[in-house]
N, CA, C and O atoms as a Tinker XYZ file with bonds, in Angstrom:
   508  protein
     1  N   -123.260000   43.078000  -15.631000    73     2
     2  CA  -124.064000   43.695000  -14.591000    64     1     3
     3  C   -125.150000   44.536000  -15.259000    63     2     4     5
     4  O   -124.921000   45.362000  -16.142000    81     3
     5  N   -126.410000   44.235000  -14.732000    73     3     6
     6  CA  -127.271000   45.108000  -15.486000    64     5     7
     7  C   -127.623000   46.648000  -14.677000    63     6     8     9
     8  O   -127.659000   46.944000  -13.483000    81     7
     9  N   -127.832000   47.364000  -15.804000    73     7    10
    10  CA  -127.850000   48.685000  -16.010000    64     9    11
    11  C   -129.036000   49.474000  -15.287000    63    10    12    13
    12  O   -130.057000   49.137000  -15.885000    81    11
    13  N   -129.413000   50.519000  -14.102000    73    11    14
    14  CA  -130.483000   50.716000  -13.375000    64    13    15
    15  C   -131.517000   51.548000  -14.676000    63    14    16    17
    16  O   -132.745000   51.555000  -14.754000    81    15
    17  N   -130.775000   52.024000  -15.348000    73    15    18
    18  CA  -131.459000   53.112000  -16.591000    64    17    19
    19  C   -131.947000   51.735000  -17.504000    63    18    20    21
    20  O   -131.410000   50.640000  -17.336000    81    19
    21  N   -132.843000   51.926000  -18.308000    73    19    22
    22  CA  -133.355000   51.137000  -18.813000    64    21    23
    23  C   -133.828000   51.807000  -20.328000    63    22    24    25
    24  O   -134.396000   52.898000  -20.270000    81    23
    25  N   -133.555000   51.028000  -22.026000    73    23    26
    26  CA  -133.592000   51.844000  -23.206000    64    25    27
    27  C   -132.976000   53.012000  -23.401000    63    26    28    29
    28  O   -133.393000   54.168000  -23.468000    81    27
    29  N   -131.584000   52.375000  -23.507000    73    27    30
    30  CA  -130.798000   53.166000  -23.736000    64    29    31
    31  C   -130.124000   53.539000  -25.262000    63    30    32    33
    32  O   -129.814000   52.573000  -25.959000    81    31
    33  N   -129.928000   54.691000  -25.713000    73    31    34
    34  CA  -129.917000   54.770000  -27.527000    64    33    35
    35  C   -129.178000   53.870000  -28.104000    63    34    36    37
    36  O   -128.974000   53.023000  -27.235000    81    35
    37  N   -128.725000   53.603000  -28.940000    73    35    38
    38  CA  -127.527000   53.035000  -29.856000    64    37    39
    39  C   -126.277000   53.917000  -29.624000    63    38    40    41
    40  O   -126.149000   55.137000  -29.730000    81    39
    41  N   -125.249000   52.802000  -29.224000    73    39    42
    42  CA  -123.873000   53.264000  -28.751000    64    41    43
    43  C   -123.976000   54.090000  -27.316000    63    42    44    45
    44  O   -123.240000   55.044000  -27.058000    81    43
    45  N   -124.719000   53.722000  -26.663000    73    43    46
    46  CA  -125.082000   53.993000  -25.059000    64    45    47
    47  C   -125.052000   53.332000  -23.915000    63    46    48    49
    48  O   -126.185000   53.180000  -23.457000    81    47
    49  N   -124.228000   52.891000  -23.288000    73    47    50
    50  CA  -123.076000   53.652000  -23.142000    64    49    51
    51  C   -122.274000   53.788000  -23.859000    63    50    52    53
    52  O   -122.513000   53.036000  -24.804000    81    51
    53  N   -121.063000   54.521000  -24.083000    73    51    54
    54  CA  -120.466000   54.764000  -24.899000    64    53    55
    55  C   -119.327000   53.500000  -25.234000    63    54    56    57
    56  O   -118.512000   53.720000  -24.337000    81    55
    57  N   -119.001000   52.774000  -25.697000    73    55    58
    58  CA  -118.042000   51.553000  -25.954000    64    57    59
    59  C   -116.799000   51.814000  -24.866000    63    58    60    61
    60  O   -116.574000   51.230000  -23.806000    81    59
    61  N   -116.169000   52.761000  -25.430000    73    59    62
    62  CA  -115.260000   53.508000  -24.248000    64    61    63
    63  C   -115.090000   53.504000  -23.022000    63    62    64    65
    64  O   -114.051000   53.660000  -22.381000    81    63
    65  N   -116.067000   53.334000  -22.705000    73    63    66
    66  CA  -116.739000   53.902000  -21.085000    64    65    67
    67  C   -115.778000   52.654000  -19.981000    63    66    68    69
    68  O   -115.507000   51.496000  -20.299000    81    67
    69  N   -115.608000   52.987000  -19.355000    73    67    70
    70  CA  -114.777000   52.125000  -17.960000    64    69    71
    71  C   -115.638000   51.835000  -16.805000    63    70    72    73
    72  O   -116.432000   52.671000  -16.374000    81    71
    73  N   -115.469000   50.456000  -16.209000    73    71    74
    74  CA  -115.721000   50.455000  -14.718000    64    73    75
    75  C   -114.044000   50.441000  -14.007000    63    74    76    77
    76  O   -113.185000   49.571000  -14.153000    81    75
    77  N   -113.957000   51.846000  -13.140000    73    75    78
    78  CA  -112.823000   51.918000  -12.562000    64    77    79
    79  C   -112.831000   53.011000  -11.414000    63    78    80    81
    80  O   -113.213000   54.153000  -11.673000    81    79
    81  N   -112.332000   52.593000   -9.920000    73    79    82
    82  CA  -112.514000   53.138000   -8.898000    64    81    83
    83  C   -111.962000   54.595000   -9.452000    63    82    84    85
    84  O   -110.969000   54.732000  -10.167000    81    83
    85  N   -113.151000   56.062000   -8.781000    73    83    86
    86  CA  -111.891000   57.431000   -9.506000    64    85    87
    87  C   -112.679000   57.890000   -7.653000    63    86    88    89
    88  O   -113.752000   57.765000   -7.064000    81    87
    89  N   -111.745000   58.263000   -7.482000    73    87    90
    90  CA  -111.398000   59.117000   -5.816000    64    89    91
    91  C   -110.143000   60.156000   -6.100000    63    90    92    93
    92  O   -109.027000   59.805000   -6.484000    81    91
    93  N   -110.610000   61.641000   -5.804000    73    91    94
    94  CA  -111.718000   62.066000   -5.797000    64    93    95
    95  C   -112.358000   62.435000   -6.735000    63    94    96    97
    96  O   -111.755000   62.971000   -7.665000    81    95
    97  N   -114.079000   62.235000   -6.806000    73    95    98
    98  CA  -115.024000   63.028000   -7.390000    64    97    99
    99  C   -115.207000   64.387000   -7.092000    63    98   100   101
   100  O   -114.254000   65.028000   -6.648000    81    99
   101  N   -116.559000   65.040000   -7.318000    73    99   102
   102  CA  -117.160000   66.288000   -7.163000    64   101   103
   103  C   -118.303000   65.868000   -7.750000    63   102   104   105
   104  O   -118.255000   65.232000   -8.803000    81   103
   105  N   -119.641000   66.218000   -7.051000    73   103   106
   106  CA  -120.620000   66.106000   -7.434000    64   105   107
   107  C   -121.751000   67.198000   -6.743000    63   106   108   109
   108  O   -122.125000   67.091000   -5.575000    81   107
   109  N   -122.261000   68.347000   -7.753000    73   107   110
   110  CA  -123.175000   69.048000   -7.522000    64   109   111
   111  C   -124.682000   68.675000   -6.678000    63   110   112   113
   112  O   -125.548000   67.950000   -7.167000    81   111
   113  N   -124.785000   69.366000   -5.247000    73   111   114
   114  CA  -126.402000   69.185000   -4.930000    64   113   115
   115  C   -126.667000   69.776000   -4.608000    63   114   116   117
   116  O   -125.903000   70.718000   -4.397000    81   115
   117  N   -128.021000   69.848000   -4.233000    73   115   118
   118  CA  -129.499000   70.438000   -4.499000    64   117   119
   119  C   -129.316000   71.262000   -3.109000    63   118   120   121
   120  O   -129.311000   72.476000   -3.312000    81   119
   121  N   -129.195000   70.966000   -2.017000    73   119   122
   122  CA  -129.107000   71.309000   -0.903000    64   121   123
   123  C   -127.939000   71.049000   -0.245000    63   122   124   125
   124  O   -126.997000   70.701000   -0.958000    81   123
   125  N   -127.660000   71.173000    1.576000    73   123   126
   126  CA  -126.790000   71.701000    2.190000    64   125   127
   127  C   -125.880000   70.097000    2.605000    63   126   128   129
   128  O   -124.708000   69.981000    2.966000    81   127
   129  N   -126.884000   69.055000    2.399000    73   127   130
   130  CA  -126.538000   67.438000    2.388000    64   129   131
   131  C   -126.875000   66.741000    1.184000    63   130   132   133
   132  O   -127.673000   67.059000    0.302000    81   131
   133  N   -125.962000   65.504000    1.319000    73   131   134
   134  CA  -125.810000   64.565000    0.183000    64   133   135
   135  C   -127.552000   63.585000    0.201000    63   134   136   137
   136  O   -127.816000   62.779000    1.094000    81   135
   137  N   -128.330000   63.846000   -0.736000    73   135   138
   138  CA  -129.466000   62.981000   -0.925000    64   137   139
   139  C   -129.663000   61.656000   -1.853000    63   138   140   141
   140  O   -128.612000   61.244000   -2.345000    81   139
   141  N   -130.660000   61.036000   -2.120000    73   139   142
   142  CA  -130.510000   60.149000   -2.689000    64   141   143
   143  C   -130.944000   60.680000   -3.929000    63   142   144   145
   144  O   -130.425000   60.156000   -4.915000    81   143
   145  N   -131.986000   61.833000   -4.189000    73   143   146
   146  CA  -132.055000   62.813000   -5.401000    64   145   147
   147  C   -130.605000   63.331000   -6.032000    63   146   148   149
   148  O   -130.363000   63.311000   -7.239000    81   147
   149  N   -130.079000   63.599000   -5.448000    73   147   150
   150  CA  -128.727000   64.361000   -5.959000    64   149   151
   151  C   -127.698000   63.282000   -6.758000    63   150   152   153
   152  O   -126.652000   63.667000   -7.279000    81   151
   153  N   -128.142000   61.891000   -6.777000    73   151   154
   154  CA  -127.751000   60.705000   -7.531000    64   153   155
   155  C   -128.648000   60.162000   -8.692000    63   154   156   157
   156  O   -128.357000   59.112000   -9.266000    81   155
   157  N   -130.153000   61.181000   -9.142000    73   155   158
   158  CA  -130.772000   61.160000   -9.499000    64   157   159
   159  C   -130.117000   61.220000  -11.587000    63   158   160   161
   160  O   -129.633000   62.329000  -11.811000    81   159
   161  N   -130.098000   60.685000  -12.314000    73   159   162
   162  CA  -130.259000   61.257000  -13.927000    64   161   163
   163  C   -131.224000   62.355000  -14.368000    63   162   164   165
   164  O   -132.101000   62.785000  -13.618000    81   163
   165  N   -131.030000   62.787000  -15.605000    73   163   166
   166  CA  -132.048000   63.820000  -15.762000    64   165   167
   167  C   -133.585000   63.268000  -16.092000    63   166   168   169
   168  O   -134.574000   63.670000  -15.479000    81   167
   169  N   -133.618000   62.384000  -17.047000    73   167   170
   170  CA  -134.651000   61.365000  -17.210000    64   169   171
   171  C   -135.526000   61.317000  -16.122000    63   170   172   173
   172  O   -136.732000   61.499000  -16.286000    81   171
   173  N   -134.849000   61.004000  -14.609000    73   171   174
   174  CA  -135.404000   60.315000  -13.587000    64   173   175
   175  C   -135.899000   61.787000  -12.923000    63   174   176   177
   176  O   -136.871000   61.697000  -12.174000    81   175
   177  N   -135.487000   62.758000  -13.067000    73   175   178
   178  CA  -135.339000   64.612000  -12.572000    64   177   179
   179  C   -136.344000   64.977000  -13.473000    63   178   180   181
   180  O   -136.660000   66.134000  -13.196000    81   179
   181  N   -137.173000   64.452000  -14.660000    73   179   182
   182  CA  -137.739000   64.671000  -16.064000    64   181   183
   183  C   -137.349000   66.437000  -15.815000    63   182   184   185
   184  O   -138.105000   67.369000  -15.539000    81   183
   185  N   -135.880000   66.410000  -16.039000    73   183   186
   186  CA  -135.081000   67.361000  -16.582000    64   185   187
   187  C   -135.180000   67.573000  -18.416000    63   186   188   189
   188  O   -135.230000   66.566000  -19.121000    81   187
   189  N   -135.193000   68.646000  -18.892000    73   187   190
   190  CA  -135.013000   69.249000  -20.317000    64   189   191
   191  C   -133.561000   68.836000  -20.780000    63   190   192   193
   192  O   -132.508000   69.251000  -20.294000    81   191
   193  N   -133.726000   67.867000  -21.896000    73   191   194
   194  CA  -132.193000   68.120000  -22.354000    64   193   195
   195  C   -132.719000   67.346000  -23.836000    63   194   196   197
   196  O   -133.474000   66.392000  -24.017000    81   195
   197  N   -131.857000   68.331000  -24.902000    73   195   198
   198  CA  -131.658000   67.717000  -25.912000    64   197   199
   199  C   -131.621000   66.436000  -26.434000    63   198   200   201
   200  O   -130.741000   65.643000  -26.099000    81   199
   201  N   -132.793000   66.066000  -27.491000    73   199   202
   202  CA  -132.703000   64.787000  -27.684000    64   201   203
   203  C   -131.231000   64.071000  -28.336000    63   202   204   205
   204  O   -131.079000   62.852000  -28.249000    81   203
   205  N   -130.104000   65.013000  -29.037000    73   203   206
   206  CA  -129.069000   64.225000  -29.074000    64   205   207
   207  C   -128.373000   64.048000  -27.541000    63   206   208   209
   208  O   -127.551000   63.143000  -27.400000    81   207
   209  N   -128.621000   64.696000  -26.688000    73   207   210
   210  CA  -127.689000   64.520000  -25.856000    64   209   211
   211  C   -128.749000   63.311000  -24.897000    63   210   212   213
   212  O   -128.770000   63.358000  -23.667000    81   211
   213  N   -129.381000   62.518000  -25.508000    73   211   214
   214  CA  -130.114000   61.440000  -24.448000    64   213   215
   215  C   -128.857000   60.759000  -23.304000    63   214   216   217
   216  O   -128.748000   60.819000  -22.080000    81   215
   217  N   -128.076000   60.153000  -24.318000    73   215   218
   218  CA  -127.085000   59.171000  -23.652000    64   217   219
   219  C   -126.173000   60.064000  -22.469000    63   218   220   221
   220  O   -125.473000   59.450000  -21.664000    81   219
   221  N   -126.235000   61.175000  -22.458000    73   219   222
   222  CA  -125.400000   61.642000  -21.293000    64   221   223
   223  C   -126.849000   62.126000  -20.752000    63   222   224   225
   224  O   -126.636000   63.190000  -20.171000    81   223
   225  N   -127.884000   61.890000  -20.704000    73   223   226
   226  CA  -129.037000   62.226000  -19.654000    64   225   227
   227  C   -129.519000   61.344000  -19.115000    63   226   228   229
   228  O   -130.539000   61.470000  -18.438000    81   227
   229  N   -128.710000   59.899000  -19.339000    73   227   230
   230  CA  -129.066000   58.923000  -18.305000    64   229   231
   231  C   -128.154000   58.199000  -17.877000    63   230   232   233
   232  O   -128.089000   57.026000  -17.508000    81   231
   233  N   -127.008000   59.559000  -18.023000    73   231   234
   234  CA  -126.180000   59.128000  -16.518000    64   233   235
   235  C   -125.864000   60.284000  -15.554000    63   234   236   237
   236  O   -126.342000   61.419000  -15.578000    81   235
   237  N   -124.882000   59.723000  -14.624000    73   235   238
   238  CA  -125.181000   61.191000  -13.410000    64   237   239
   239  C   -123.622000   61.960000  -13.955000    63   238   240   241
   240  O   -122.786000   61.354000  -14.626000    81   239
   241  N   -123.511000   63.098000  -13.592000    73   239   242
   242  CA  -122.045000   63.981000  -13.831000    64   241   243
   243  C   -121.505000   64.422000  -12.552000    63   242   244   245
   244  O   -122.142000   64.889000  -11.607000    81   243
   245  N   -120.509000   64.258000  -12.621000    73   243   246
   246  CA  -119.728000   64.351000  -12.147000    64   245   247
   247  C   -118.607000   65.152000  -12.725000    63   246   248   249
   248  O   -118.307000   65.189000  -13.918000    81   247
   249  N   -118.010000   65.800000  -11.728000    73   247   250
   250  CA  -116.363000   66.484000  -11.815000    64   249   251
   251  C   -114.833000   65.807000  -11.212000    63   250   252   253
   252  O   -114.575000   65.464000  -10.058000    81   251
   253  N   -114.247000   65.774000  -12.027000    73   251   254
   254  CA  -113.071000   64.947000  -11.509000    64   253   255
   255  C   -111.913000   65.934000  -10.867000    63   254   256   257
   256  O   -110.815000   65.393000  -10.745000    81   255
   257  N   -112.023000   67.483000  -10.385000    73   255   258
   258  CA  -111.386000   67.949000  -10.082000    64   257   259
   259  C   -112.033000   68.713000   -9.138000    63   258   260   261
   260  O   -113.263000   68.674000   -9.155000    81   259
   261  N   -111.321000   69.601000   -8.078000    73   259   262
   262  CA  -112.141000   70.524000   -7.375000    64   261   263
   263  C   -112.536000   71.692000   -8.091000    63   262   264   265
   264  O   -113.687000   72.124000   -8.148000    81   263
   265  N   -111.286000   72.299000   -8.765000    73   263   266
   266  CA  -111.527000   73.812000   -9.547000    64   265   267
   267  C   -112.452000   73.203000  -11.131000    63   266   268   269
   268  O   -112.748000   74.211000  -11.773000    81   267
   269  N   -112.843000   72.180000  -11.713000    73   267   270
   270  CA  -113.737000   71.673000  -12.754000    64   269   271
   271  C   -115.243000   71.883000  -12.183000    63   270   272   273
   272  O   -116.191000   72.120000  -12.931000    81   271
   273  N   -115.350000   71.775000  -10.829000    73   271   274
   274  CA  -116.484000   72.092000  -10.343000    64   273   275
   275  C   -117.227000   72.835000   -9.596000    63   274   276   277
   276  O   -118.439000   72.853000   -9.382000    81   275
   277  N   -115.826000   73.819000   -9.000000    73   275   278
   278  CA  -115.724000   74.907000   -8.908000    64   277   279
   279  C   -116.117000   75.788000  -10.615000    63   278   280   281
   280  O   -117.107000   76.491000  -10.817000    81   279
   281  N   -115.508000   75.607000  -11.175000    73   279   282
   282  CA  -115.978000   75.940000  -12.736000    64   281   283
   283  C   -116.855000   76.379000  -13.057000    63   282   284   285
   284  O   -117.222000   77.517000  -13.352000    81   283
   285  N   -117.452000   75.004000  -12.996000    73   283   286
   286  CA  -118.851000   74.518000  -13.542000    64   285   287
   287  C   -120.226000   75.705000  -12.503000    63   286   288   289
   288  O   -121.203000   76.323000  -12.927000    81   287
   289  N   -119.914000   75.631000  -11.729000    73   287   290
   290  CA  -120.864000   76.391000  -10.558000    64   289   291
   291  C   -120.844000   77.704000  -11.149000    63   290   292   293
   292  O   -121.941000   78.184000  -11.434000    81   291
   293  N   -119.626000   78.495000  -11.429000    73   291   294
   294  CA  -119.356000   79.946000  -12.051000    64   293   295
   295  C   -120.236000   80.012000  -13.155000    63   294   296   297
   296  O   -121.284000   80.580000  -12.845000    81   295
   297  N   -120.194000   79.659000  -14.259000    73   295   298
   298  CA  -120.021000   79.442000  -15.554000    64   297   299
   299  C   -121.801000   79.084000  -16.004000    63   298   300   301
   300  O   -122.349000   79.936000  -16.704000    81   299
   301  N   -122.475000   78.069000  -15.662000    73   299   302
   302  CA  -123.416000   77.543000  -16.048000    64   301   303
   303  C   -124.988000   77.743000  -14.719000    63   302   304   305
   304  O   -125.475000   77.181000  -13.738000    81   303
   305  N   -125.152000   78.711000  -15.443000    73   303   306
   306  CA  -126.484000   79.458000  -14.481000    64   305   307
   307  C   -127.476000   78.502000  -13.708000    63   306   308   309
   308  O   -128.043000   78.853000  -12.673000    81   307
   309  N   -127.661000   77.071000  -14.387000    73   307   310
   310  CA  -128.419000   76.095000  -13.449000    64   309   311
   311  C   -127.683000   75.629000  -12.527000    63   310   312   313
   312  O   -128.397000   75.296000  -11.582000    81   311
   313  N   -126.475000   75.417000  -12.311000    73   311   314
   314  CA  -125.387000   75.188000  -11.007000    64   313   315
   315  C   -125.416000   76.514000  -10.148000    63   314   316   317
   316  O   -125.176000   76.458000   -8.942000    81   315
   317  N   -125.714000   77.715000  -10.782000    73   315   318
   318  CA  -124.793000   78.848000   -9.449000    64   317   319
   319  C   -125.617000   78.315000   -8.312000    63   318   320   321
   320  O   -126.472000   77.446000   -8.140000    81   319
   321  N   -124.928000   79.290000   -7.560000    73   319   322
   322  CA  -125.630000   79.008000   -5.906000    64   321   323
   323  C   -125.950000   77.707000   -5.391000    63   322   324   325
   324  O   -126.834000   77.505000   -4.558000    81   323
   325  N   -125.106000   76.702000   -5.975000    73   323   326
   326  CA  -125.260000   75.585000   -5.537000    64   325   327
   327  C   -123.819000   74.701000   -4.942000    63   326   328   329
   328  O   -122.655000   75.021000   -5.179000    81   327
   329  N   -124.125000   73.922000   -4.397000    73   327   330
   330  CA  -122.785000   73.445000   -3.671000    64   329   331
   331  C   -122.208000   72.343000   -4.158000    63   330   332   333
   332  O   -122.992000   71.592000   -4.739000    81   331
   333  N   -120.705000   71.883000   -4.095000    73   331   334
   334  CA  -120.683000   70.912000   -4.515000    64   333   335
   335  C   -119.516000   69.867000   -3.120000    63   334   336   337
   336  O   -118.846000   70.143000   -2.125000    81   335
   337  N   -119.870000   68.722000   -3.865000    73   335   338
   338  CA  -119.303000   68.019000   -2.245000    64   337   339
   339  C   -118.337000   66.849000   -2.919000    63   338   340   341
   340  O   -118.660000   66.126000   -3.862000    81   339
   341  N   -116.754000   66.836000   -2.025000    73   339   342
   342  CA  -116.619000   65.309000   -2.214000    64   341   343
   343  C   -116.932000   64.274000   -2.542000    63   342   344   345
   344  O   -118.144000   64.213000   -2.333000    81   343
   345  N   -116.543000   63.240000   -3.003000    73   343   346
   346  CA  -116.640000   61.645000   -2.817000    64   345   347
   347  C   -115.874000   60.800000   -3.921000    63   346   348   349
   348  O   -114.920000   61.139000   -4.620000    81   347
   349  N   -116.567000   59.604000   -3.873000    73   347   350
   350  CA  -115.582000   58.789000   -4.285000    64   349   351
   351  C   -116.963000   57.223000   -5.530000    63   350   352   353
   352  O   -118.150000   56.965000   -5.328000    81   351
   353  N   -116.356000   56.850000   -6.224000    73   351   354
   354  CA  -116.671000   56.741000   -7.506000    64   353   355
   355  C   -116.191000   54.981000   -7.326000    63   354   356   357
   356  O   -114.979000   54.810000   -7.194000    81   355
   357  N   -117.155000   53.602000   -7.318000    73   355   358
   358  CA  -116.125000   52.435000   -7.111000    64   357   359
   359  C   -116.605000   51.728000   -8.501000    63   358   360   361
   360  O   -117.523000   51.980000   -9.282000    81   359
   361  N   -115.827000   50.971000   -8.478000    73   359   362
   362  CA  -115.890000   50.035000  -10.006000    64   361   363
   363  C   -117.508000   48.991000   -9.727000    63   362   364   365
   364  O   -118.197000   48.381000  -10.545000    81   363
   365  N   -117.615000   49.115000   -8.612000    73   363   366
   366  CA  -119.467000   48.039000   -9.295000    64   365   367
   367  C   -120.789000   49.305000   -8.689000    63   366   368   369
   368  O   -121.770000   49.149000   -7.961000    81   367
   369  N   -120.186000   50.619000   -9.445000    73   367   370
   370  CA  -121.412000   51.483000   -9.268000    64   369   371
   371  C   -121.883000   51.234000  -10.794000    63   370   372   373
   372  O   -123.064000   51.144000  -11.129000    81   371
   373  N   -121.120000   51.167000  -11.396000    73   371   374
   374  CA  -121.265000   51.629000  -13.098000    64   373   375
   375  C   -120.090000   51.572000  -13.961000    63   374   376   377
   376  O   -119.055000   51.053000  -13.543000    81   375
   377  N   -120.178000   52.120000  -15.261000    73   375   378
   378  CA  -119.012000   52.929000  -16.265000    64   377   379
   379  C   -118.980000   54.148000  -16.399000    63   378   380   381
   380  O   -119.973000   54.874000  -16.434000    81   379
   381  N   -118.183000   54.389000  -16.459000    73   379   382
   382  CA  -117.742000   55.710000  -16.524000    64   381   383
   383  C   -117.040000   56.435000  -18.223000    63   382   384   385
   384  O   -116.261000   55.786000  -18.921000    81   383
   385  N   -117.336000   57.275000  -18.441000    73   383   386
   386  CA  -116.463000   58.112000  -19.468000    64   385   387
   387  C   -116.192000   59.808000  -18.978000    63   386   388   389
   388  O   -117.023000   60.572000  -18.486000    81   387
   389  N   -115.093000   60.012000  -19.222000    73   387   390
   390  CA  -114.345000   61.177000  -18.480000    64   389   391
   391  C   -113.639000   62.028000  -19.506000    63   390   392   393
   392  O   -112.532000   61.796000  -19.991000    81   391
   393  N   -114.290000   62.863000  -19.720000    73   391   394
   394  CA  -113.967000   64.615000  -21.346000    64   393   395
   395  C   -113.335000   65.589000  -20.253000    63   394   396   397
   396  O   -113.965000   65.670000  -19.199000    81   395
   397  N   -112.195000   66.320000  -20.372000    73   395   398
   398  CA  -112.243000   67.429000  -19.867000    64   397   399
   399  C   -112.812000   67.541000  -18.202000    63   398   400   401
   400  O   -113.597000   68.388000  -17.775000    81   399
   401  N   -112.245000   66.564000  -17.521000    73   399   402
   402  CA  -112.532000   66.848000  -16.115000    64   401   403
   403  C   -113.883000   66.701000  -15.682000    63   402   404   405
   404  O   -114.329000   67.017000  -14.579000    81   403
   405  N   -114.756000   65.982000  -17.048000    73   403   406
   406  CA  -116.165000   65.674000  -16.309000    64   405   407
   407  C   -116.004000   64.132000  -16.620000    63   406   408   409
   408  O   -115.079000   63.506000  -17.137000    81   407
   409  N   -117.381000   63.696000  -16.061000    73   407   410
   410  CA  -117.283000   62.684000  -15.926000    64   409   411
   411  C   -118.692000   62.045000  -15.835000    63   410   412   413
   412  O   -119.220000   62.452000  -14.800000    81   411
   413  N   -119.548000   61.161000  -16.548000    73   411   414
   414  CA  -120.584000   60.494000  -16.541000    64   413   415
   415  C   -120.427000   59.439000  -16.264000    63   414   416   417
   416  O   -119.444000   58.732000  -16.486000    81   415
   417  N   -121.712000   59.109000  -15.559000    73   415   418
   418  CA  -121.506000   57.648000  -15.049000    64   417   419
   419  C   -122.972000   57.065000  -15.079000    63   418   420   421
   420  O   -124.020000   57.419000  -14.540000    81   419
   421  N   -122.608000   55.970000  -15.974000    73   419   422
   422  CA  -124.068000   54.998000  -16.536000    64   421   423
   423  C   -124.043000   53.895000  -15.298000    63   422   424   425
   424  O   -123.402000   52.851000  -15.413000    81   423
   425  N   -124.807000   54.222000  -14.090000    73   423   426
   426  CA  -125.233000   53.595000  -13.199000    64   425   427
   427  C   -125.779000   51.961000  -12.977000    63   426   428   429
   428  O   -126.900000   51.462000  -13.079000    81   427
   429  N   -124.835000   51.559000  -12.732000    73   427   430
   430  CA  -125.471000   49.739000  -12.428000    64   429   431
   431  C   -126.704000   49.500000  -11.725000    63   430   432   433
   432  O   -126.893000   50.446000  -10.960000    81   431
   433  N   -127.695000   48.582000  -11.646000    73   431   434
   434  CA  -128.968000   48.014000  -10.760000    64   433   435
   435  C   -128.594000   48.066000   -9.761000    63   434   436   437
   436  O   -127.497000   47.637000   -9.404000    81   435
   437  N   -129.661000   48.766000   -8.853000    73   435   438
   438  CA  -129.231000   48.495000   -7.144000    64   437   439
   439  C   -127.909000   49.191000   -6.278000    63   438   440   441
   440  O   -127.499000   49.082000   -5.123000    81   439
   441  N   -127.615000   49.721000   -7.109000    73   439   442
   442  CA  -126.241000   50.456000   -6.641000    64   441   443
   443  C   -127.106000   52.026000   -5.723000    63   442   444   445
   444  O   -127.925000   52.857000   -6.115000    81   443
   445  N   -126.230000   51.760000   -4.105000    73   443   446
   446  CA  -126.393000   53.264000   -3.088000    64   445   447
   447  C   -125.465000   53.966000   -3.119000    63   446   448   449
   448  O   -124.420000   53.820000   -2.485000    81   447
   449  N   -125.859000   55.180000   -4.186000    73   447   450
   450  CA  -124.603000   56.272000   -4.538000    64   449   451
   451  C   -124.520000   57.283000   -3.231000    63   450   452   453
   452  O   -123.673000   58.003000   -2.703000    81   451
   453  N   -125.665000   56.973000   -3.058000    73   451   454
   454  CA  -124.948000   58.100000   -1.152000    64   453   455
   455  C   -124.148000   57.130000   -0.695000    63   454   456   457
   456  O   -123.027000   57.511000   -1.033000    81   455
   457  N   -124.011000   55.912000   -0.024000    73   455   458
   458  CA  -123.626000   55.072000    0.669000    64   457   459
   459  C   -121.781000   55.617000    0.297000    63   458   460   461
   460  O   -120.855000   56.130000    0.925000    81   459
   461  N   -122.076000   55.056000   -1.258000    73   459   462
   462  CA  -120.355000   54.779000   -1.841000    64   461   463
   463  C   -119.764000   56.116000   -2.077000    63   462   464   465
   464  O   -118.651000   56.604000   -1.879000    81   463
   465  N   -121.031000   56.600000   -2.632000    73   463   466
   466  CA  -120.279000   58.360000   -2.376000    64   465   467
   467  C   -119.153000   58.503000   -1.869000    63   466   468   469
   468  O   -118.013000   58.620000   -2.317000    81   467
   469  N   -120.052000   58.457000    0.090000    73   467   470
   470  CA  -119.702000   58.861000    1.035000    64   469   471
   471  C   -118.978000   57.861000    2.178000    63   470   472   473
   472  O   -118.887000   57.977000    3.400000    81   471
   473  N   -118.367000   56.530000    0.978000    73   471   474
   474  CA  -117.756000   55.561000    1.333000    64   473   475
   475  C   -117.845000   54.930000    2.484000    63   474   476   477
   476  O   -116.866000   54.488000    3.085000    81   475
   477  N   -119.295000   54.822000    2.960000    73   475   478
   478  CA  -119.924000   53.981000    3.727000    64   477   479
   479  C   -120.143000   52.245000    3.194000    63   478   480   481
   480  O   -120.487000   51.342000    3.957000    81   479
   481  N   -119.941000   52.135000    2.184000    73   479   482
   482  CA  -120.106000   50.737000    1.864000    64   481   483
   483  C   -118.639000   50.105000    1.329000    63   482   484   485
   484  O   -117.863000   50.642000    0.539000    81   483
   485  N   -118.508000   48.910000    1.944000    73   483   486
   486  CA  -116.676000   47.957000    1.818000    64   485   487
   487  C   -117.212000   47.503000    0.006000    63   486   488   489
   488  O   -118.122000   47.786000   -0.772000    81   487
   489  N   -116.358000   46.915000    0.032000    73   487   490
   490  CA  -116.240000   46.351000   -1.616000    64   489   491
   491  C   -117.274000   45.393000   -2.009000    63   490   492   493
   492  O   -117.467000   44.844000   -3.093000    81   491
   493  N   -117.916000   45.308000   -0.861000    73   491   494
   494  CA  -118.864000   43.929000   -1.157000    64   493   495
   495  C   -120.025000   44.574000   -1.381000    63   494   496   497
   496  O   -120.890000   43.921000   -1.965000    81   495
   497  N   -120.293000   45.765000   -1.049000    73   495   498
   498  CA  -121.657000   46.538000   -0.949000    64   497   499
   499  C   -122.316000   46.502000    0.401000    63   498   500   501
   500  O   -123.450000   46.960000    0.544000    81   499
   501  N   -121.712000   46.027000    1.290000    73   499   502
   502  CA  -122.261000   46.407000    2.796000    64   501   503
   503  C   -121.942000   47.038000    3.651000    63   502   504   505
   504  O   -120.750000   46.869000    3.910000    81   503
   505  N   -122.526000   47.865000    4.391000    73   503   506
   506  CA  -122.225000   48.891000    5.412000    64   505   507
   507  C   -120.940000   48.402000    6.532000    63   506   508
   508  O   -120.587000   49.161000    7.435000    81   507
């Protein structure tokens, strides 16, 4: 399945990395609802991040716990005051690799992360 990010470094995704349904997520946004920005990479956000850390800036993060992202909100001054919401994670969004209750995910072509998020789409990809 090809990959929506495009030139990606050496060893990017990570070999490791899984396609495998994870329910529940946690995923930080911008505002008071789930957008199609808030599924955005940093690349695509032309967010600041370290050139070693490219390969985790072109995928999205995620938390695999409630209190990990609860955490994360405390702890890291570009999250405070921000909310974070449910959902759910399916095997033809992407791969995944998961450290310590986070979780990146190198996004497949064409994939609607609000949709599956918010588990509006069956296994086939239709509403």
């Amino acid at each position: 399945m090809p990959f929506k990010e495009k030139d990606f470094p050496a060893q990017c995704p990570p070999i490791d990395a899984i396609e495998m349904d994870i329910n529940p997520v946690y995923r930080v946004i911008e505002n008071d609802t789930i957008q199609e920005v808030d599924f955005l990479n940093h690349r695509e956000r032309n967010k600041r991040y370290p050139s070693h850390k490219t390969c985790e800036a072109l995928a999205i993060s995620f938390f695999t716990t409630y209190e990990a992202a609860n955490d994360a909100t405390i702890r890291f001054k570009n999250l405070r005051n921000k909310k974070f919401v449910q959902g759910i994670i399916t095997m033809e969004c992407g791969i995944h690799k998961t450290e310590n209750e986070h979780l990146n995910l190198w996004l497949y072509k064409d994939v609607d992360m609000v949709k599956v998020f918010l588990g509006e789409e069956d296994r086939d990809g239709h509403k």
